[in-house]
MARDREN-10563 format. One record per residue (C-alpha): x, y, z; residue in three letters. Coordinates in steps of 0.25 Angstrom, whole numbers, plus 5000, padded with zeros to 4 digits. Example, Ala and Ser with C-alpha at 12.3 -4.5 7.8 and 13.67 -1.06 7.14 Angstrom:
MARDREN-10563
504949825031ala;505549965029ser;
end
This chain:
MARDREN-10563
460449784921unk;461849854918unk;462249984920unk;463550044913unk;464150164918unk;465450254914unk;465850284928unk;465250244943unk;465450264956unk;464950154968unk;465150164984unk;465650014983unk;466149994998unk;467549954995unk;468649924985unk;469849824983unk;470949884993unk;472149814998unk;473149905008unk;474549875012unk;475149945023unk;476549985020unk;476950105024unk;478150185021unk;479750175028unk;480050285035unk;481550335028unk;482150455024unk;482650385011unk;481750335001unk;481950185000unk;481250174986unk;481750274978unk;482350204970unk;480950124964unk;480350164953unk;479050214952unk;478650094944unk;478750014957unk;477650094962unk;475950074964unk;475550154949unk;474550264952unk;473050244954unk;472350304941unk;471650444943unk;470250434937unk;469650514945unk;469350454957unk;469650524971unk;469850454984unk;468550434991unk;467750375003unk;466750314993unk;467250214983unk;467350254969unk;467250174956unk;467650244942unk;467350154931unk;467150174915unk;466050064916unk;465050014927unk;464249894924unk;463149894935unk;462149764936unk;460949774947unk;461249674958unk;462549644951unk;464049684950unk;464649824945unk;465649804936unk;466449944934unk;467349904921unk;468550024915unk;469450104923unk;468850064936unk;469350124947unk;468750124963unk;469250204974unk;468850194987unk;469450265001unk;470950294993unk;470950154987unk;470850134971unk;470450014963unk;470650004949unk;470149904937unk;469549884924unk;468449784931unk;467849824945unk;466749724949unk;465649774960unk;464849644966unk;463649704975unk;463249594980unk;464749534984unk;465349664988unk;466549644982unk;467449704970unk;468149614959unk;468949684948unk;469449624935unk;470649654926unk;471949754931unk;471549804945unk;472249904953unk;472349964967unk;472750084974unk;472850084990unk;473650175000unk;474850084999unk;474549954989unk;474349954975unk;473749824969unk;473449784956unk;472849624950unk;472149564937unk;470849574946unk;470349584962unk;469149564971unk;468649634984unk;467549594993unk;467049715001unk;466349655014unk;467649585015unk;468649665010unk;469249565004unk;470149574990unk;470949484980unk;471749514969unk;472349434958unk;473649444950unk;473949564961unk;475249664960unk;475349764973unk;476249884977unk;476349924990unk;476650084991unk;477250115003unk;478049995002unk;478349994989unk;478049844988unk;477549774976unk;477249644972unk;475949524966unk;475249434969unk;474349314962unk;473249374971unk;473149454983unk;471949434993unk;471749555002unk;470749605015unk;470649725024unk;471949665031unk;472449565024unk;473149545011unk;473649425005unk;474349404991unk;474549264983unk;475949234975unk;476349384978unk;477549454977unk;478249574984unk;479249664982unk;479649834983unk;480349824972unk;479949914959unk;479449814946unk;480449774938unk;481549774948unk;480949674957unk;482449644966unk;481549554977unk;480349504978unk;479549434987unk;478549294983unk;477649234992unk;476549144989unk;475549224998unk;475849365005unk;474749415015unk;474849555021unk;474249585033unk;473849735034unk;473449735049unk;474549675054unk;475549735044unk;476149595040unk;476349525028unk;476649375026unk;477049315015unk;477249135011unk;478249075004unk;478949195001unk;480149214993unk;481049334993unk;481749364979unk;482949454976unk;483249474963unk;482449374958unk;483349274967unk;482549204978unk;483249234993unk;482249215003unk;481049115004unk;480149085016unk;478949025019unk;478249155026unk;478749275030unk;478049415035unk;478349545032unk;477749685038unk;476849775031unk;477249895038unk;478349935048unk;477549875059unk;478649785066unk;478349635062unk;478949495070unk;479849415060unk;481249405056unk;481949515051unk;482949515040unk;484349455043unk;485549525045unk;487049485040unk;488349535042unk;489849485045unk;490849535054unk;492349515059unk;491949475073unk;490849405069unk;490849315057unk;489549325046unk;488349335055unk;486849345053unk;485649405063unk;484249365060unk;483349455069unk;481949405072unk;480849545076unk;479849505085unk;478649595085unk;478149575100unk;477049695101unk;476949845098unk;477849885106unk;478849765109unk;479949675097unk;481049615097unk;482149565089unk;482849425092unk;483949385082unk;484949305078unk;486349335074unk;487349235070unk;488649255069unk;489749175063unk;490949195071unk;489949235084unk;488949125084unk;487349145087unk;486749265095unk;485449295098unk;484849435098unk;483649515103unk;483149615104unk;481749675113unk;481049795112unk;479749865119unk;479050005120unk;478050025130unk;477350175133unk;478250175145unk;479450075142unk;480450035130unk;481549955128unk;482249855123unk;483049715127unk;484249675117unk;485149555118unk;486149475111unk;486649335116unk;487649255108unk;487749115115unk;489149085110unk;490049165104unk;490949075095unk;492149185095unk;491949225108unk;491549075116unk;490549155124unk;489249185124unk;488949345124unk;487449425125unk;487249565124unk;486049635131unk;485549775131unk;484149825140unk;483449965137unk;482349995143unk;481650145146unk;480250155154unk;479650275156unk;478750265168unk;478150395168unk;478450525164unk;479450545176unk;480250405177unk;480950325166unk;481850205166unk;482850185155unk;483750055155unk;485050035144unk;485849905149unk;486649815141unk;487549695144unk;488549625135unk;489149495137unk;490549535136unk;491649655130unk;491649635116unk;490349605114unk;490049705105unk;491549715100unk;491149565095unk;489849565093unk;489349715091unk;489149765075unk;489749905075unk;490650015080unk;489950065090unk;489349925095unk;490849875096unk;491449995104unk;490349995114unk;491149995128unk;490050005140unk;488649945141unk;487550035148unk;486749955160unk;485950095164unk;484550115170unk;483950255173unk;482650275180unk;482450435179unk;481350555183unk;480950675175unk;480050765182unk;479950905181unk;481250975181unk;481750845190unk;482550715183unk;483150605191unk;483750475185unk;484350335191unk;485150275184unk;485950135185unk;487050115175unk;488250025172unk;489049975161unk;489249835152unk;490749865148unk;490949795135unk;492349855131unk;493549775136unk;494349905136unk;493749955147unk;494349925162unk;493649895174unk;494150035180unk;493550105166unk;492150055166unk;491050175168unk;490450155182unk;489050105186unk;488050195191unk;487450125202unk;486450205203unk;486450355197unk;485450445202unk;485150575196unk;484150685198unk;484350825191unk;483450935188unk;482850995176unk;482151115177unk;481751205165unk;482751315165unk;481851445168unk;482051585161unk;482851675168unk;482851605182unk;483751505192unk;483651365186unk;484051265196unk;484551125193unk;485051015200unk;485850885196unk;486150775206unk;486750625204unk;486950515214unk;487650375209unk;488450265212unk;489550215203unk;490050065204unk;491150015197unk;491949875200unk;493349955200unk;493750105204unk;492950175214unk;491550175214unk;490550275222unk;489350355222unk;489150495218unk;488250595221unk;488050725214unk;487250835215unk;487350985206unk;486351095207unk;486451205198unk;485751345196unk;485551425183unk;485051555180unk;484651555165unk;484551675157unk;484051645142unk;483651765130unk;483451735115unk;484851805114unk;485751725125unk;485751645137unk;486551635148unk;486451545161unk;487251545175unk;487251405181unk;487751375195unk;488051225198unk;488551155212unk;489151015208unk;489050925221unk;489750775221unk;489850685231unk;490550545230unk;490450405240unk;491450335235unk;491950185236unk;493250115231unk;493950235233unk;495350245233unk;495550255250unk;496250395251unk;495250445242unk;493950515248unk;492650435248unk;491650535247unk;492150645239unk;491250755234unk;491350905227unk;490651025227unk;490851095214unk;489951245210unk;490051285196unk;489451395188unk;489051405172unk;488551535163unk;488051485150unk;487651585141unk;487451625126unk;486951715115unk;486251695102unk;486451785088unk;485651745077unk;485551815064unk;484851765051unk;485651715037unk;485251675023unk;486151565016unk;485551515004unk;484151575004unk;484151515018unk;483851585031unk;484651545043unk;484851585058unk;486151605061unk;486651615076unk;487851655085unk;487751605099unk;488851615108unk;488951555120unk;489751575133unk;489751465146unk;490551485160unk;490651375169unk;491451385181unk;491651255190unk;492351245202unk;493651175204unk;493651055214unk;494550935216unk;493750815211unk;495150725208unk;494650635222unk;493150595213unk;492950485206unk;492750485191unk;491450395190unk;490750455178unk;491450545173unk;492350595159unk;492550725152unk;491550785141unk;492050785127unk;492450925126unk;491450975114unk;490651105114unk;489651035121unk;490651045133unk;490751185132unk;489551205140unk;489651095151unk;489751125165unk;490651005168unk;491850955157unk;491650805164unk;490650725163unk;489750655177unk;489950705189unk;491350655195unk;492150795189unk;491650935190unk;492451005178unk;493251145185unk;493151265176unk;493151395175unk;492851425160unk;492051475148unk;491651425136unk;491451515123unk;490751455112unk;489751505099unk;488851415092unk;488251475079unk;487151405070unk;486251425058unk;484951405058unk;483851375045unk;482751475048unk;482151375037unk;481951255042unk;482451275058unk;483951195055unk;485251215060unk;486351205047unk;487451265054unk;487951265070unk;489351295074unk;489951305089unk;491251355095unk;491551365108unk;492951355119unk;492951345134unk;493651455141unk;494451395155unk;494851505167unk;495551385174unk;496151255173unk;495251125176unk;495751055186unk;494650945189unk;494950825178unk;494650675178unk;495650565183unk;497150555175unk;496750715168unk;497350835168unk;496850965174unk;496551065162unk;497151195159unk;496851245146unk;496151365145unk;495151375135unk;494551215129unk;494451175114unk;493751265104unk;492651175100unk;491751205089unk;490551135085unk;489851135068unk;488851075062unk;488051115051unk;487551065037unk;488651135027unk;487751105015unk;486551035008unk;486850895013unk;488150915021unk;488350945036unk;489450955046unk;489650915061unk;490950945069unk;491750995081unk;493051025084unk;493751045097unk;495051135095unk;496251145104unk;496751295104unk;498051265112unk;498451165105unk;497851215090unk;497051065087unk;496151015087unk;495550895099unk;494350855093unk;493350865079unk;492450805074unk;491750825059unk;490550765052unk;490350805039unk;489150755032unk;488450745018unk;487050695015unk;486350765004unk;485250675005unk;484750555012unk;485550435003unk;486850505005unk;487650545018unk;489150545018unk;489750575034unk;491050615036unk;491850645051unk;492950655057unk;493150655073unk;494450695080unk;494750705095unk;496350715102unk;496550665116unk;496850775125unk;498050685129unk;498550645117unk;498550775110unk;499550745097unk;498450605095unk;497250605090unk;496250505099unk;495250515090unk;495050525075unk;494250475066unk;493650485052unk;492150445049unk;491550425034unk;490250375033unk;489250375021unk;488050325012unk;488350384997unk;487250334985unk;488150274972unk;487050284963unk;485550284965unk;485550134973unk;487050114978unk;487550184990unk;488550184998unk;488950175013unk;490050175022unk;490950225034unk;492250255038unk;492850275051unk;494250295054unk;495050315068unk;496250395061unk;497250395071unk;497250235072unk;496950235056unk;495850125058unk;494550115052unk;493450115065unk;492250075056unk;492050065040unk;491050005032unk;490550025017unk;489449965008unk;488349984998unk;487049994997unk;486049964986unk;484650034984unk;483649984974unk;482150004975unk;481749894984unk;483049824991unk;484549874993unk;485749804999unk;486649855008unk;488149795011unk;489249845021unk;490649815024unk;491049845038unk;492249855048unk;492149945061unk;493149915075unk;492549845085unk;493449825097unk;494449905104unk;495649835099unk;495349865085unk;494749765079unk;493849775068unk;492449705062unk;492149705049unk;490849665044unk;489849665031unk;488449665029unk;487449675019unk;485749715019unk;484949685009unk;483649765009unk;482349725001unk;481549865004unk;480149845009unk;480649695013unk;481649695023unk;483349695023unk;484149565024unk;485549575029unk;486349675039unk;485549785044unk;486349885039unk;485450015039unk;485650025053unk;487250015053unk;487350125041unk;486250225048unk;487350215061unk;488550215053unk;488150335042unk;487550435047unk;486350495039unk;486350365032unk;484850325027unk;484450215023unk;483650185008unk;483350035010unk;
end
């Protein structure tokens, strides 16, 4: 017997579902912006089916036969738990529990669509095949077919398929395997006899190679990097990422180098609820340049064994001075002068902070003598206080230190300092102001001294500070905007006694920066071994605008000069004793001036001698994230020198779009005095929807005699795949600030 319906629902227990995990790169830009809507899944038709717990089945014929199939021929479509099916045959078999459809089918899931000439789905099992398959995956934005594509609960595994994130009918690359299998527990594809086309040109083939599903990190080689350089020749690292467990990797790689020869890299990493860390080292055997083997290797570690105690480790050790002169890859790598070797066990409880510490240096700069290398601490012990400041009453605190400085040439010695202080705060909405008084105990035990010079020097120095300030605040309307502006001037006395402190030793210590930072500090030297004499006052207004929209700060400018009532007598080795009057006016701005453009600067002016000793100005635009165009200038004069400049240096850095696929990107930096470029690079990128490429031209100094590296590298990035070449993305997010990347 038949029955013949124009619409029918049935509870069936499942339907044909396939799921791919794919979620979505975290990025401020939108990498696939420029893909066409064509590339993506087409929309499920709407026949009035809404999402449900129990399945559904909307057909315009239903053939039902007792103790035999259903047969639901038309417009079918099933929906079950968010997951659609569609077809113009859809086969029910009772006693078989499965589902078998015949002609165009198609699927909707969270993140796949899939279509075929015809499938199968067996219920108990929840097992599926479908023939002559095409599939995207959303989130991905991958696409590709198969002969046929054999799926369960966990497993996926496709015939003669193909994949690719490119839109149809501007398939750039593409991927051919005999059989691809995607794990979904274990979030790992693998695919045979693969071969990777670009531009319809074969460039890659291997016999098995496995990919991630997700950003779970995944064991296996990465993708090459290739670059050239002056120093050393055309090279080549291969990096190989081991996934150990959950909360341990590590990196071991290869770089060859043509003018260098082999070295061997690697890199460790863990995380524990109490520990992290990680070991990194570099060994090349034989340098062919050099005729010496060399090594680099650096330690971090921090433990935190309870919430009072933690240890944190930084130590490093190079093989030899120009190490990273040599071998080092940029700027600031080849102009690093000392290695740390530092381990801090410190306390935090209540009010209470203690720290030991044990530190010395790798120097890796052959400019630096024996007599200028920094001092070992060996050890340091410090123990200071805390306390919450209270309202309106004495707020005692006390700082103490207690550390021995070794050294193979000057003298050498232990120091032991201690400095109590006393405030008495007095805060309102409308002001502050707060006395401190501070007694400055140091006591030396020296060794290697000069025999006419005292052993065991020491100083007792009282000083007092009044820090205090008001706040004005009235509101303004620019541009329909409301906006808090304020007015807060500020006045700080600090009176130190003067005390002869030529007979101490300089172990730690230099001058600050003057800046409007130092306006406000009890001492102009930094450590211990000088205690600044003053008598002085320092003026200064800041003034800032504040969104009353949104809680931002568009505009701050600051002002401010120190006031001296007697000269300064107390200076480091080969100084002069200070006898001006007033400091440098400095003055502090920064602000966004309009819609995608903001300003950052200081100046520090000379009103004896009408000029000006130091500025600095960044000026940058980027109205949006594609485009960011940074432009600076720093300036400083040596005190010593006054008619020569030391310093001053020009900076030009940017990422500009051509047209809707070409950008782009370079630096410029330029020590003006010595009329020398420092660092310059410049390059292109190109963006499509599913690849981009990226090649640089580069020249930066990298040793203290002036000689340059010049280097070039390119990145080729097949999105959703993986890059080949240089990793460059790191190098222009350092070197261009606000630089975002669209690969």
């Amino acid at each position: 017997m038949t029955y013949t319906s124009t619409r029918a629902r049935l509870p069936l227990l499942a339907v044909i579902c396939l799921s791919l995990s794919a979620p979505p790169q975290a990025g401020a830009v939108d990498k696939w912006r420029l893909c066409p809507d064509a590339g993506r899944a087409p929309p499920r038709p709407d026949l009035g089916l809404v999402e449900s717990d129990t399945l559904q089945v909307l057909a315009d014929q239903t053939d039902m036969v007792m103790g035999g199939p259903t047969t639901f021929q038309g417009e079918v479509q099933v929906e079950y738990q968010g997951r659609w099916l569609t077809a113009d045959t859809v086969v029910y078999n009772p006693d078989l529990e499965t589902i078998h459809t015949e002609g165009p089918t198609r699927f909707w899931d969270i993140d796949i669509y899939l279509s075929g000439s015809r499938a199968q789905y067996e219920i108990p099992t929840s097992l599926g095949w479908v023939e002559e398959a095409h599939y995207r995956l959303a989130d991905k934005h991958g696409r590709g077919n198969a002969q046929s594509i054999a799926f369960g609960t966990t497993q996926v595994l496709a015939q003669n398929a193909t994949y690719t994130t490119c839109a149809p009918g501007a398939i750039d690359w593409l991927i051919r395997a005999d059989s691809v299998k995607l794990d979904k527990e274990t979030e790992v594809g693998t695919a045979k006899n693969a071969t990777l086309r670009f531009k319809g040109v074969p460039v890659a083939w291997t016999p098995r190679i496995s990919f991630p599903l997700s950003d779970r990190r995944k064991t296996g080689f990465l993708a090459p990097a290739f670059g050239n350089s002056g120093e050393r020749g055309a090279e080549v690292y291969q990096p190989f990422y081991w996934n150990i467990a959950p909360n341990r990797d590590a990196t071991i790689g290869v770089r060859a180098m043509e003018d260098r020869g082999l070295m061997a890299t690697g890199e460790f990493r863990y995380l524990t609820p109490a520990a992290s860390g990680s070991l990194q080292g570099e060994y090349l055997n034989d340098d062919m340049d050099a005729n010496k083997s060399r090594h680099l290797v650096v330690v971090r570690h921090q433990q935190q064994f309870n919430p009072n105690w933690r240890l944190d480790i930084d130590a490093a050790d190079a093989s030899d001075k120009r190490y990273f002169e040599q071998l080092g890859t940029n700027l600031s790598v080849s102009s690093t002068r000392f290695l740390p070797r530092r381990g801090d066990l410190r306390f935090q409880s209540r009010g209470w902070s203690a720290r030991a510490r044990v530190e010395g240096f790798d120097v890796v700069d052959r400019t630096v003598s024996k007599d200028e290398e920094p001092y070992e601490r060996v050890p340091q012990l410090l123990v200071q206080t805390s306390f919450l400041e209270p309202s309106r009453r004495l707020n005692p605190q006390l700082r103490s230190e207690a550390v021995r400085f070794r050294r193979d040439e000057g003298v050498t010695g232990e120091r032991y300092d201690i400095r109590p202080s006393v405030s008495f705060p007095l805060r309102a909405p409308a002001g502050f102001l707060i006395p401190k008084a501070t007694l400055n105990y140091t006591a030396y035990d020296l060794t290697d001294n000069e025999s006419t010079q005292d052993k065991t020097p020491d100083r007792l120095i009282p000083s007092f500070s009044a820090d205090s300030g008001l706040f004005f605040e009235r509101e303004l309307q620019l541009s329909s905007r409301s906006f808090l502006q304020t007015l807060e001037p500020r006045a700080y006395y600090l009176y130190v006694t003067r005390k002869n402190q030529s007979d101490l030793p300089v172990f730690d210590t230099g001058e600050f920066t003057f800046s409007f930072a130092q306006l406000f500090r009890e001492n102009r030297f930094t450590g211990t071994d000088r205690i600044g004499d003053t008598n002085q006052l320092t003026l200064a207004l800041t003034s800032r605008l504040v969104n009353l929209g949104d809680g931002s700060e568009p505009l701050r400018a600051s002002i401010g000069q120190l006031f001296y009532f007697r000269n300064r007598r107390v200076t480091l080795p080969d100084q002069r004793p200070r006898t001006k009057n007033s400091s440098d006016i400095v003055a502090e701005l920064s602000g966004a001036l309009a819609s995608g453009w903001s300003l950052n600067g200081d100046v520090q002016w000379d009103t004896g001698e009408s000029r000006t000793n130091r500025g600095t100005v960044l000026l940058r635009y980027r109205p949006d994230d594609r485009r960011v165009l940074n432009l600076s200038y720093r300036f400083l004069r040596r005190p010593e020198e006054a008619d020569v400049a030391s310093v001053q240096q020009g900076d030009l850095s940017f990422r500009w779009p051509l047209t809707s696929r070409w950008s782009m990107v370079g630096r410029w930096n330029y020590d003006i005095p010595d009329s020398r470029l420092l660092e310059t690079f410049g390059g292109f990128e190109y963006n499509s929807c599913c690849w981009g490429v990226r090649a640089v031209a580069r020249r930066y100094l990298n040793d203290s005699d002036g000689d340059t590296t010049n280097q070039f590298f390119v990145q080729l990035e097949l999105k959703g795949l993986g890059g080949f070449g240089s990793g460059t993305v790191d190098f222009l997010e350092e070197q261009i600030p606000g630089y975002q990347n669209e690969f």
